[in-house]
C-alpha positions as CSV (number, residue, x, y, z in Angstrom):
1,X,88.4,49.0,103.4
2,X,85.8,51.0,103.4
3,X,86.7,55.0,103.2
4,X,83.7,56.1,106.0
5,X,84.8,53.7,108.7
6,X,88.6,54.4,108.0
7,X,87.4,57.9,108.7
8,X,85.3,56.1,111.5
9,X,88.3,55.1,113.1
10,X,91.2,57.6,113.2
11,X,87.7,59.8,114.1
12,X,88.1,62.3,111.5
13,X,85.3,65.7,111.6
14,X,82.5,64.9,108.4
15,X,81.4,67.8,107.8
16,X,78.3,66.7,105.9
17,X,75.1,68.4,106.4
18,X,73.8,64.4,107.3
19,X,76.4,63.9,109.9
20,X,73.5,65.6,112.0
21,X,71.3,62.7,111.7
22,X,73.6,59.7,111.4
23,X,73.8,58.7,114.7
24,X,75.2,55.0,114.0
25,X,78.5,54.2,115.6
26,X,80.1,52.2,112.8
27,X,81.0,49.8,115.7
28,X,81.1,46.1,113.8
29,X,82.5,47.7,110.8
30,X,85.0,49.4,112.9
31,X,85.7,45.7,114.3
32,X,86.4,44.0,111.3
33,X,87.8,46.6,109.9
34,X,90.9,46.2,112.7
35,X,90.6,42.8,112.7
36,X,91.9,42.8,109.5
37,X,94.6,45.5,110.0
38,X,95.6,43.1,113.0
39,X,96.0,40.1,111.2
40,X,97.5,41.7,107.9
41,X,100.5,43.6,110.7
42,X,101.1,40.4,111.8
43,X,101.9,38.5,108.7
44,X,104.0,41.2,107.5
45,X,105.9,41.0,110.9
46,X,106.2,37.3,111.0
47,X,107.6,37.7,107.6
48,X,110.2,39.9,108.3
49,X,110.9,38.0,111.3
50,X,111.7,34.6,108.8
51,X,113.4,37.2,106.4
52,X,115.4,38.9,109.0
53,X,119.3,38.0,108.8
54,X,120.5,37.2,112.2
55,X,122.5,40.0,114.9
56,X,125.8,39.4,115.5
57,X,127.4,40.9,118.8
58,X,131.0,41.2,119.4
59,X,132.4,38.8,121.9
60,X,132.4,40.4,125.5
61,X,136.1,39.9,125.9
62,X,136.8,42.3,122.3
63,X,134.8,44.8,124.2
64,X,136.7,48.4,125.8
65,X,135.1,49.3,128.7
């Protein structure tokens, strides 16, 4: 990913003398660039979700209320 739209997004100061002039929003590479963040967060959950070993919880009646 590109380093000026990461910068783009979390909206980080450039401090560049040409910051002045660049008056382009970075909006479609802004898109893409979360599209792919989305899609890459949810493969990584999905795979901790098949990967994940199961919760066990006590029985109610083992409980001391």
């Amino acid at each position: 990913m590109d380093r000026l739209v990461l910068k783009k997004i979390l909206n980080h100061a450039d401090r560049e003398v040409t910051t002045v002039y660049d008056r382009y929003e970075y909006d479609k590479e802004k898109q893409i660039a979360m599209r792919a963040w989305d899609r890459d967060l949810k493969n990584i959950l999905d795979n901790q979700k098949k990967t994940e070993p199961k919760k066990v919880f006590p029985k109610k009646n083992n409980l001391i209320l």
